[in-house]
C-alpha positions in Angstrom: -21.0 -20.9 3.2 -18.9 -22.0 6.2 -15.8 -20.1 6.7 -12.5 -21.7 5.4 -10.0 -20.0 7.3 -10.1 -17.3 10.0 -8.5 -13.8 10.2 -7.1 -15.4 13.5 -6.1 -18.3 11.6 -3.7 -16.4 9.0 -0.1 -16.7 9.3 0.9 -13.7 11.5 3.1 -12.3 9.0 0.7 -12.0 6.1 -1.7 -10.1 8.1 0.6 -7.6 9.6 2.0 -7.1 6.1 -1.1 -6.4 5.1 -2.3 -4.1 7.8 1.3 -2.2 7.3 0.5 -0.8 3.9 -3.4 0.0 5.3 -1.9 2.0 8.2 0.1 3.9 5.5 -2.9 4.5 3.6 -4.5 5.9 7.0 -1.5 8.3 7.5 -0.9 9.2 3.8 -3.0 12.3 3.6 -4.8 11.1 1.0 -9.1 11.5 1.1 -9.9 8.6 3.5 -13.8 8.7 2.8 -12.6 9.1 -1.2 -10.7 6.0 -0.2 -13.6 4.0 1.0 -16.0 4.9 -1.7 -12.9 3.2 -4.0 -12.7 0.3 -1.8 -16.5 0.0 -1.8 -16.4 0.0 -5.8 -13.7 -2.4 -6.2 -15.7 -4.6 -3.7 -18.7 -4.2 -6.0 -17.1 -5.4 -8.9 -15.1 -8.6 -7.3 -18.3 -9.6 -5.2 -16.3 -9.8 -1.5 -20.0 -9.8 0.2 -17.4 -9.4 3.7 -15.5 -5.8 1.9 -18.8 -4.3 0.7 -20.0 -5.0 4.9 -16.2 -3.8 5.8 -16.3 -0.4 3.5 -19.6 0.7 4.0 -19.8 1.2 7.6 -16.3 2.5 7.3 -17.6 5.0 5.0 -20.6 5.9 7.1 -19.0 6.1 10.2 -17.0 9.1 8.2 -19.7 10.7 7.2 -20.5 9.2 4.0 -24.3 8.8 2.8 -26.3 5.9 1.9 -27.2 7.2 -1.3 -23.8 7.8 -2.9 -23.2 4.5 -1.5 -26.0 3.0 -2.8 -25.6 4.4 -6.5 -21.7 4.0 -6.7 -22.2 1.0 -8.8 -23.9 3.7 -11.3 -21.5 6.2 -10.7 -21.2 7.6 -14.5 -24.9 8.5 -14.6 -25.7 10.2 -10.8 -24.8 13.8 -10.6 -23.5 13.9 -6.5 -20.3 12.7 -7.5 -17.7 14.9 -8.4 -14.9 15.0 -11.6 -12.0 14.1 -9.4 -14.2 11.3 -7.7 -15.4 9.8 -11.3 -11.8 10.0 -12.3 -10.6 7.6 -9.5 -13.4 5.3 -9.6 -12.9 4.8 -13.6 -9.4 4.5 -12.7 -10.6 1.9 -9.8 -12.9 -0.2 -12.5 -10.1 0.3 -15.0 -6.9 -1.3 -12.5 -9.5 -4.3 -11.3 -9.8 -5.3 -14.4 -7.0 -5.1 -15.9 -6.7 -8.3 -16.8 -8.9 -7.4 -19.7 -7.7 -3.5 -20.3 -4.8 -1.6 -19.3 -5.1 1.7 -18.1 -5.2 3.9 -21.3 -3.5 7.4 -21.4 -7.3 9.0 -21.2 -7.6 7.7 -18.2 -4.4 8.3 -16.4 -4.3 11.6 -18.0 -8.1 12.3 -16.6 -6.1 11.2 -12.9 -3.4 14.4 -13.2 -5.9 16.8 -14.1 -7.0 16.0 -10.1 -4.4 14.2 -8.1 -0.4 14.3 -8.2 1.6 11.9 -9.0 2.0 10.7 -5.3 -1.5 10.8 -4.6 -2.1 8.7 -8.2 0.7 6.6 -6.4 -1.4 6.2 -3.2 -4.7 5.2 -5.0 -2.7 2.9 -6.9 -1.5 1.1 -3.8 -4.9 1.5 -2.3 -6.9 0.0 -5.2 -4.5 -3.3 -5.6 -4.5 -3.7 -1.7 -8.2 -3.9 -1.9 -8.0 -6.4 -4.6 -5.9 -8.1 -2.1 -8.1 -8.5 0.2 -11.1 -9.2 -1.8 -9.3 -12.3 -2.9 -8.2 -13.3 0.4 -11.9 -13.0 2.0 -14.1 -14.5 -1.2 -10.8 -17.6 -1.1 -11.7 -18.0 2.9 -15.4 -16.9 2.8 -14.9 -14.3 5.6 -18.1 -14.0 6.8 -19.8 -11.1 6.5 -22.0 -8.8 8.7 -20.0 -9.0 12.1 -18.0 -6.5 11.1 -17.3 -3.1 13.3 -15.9 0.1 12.9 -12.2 0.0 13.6 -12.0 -3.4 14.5 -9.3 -4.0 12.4 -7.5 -1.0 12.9 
């Protein structure tokens, strides 16, 4: 696929608005690796060939391993992923689609038996930023592979 349109191409505006809620993600407190295995996820499920590229050597480079990686899609059935992990990934799965569920009391009420309110807050903004950006790089075919650690921040 040839690229559409460019990061560098983007009106400047829409990428820095972008990048301001990521660099409050970054400086939230919340788990950053947590973070990228959510991001990776959501990327599973929409298909962004350039976020899957973008989250997994994020999540590497932290410390992350291939295997969790690997098996997130199958998350439910491995047994290296923790309760408060499986409760933000179904909440993850749950908010990218929700188009064809809404987010149902057992799941929201699986979130506070792990996370506060702000940090259900911070996911929240995390998961639909992610979304975002899925739909901007599968709209412009970002291409993937070139990505490096930090490049964007």
């Amino acid at each position: 696929m040839k690229e559409r349109i460019s990061f560098q191409e983007l009106p400047q505006e829409l990428f820095e608005g972008m990048n301001k809620s990521e660099m409050y993600l970054k400086s939230s407190g919340f788990d950053l690796k947590l973070l990228e295995l959510v991001k990776y996820r959501v990327s599973q499920i929409n298909g962004c060939a350039f976020c899957l590229d973008v989250h997994h050597k994020e999540a590497i480079h932290m410390g992350e391993t291939e295997l969790r990686l690997h098996s997130l899609a199958a998350w439910r059935d491995c047994p290296f992923y923790d309760e408060s992990e499986k409760a933000a990934f179904a909440f993850a799965e749950t908010l990218t689609n929700a188009n064809k569920e809404e987010v149902s009391n057992e799941v929201y009420d699986n979130l506070l038996k792990h996370y506060t309110k702000e940090e259900i807050a911070i996911l929240t903004l995390g998961i639909t930023q992610i979304n975002g950006w899925n739909r901007i790089n599968k709209t412009f075919h970002t291409v993937p592979g070139l990505y490096e650690v930090g490049q964007y921040g």
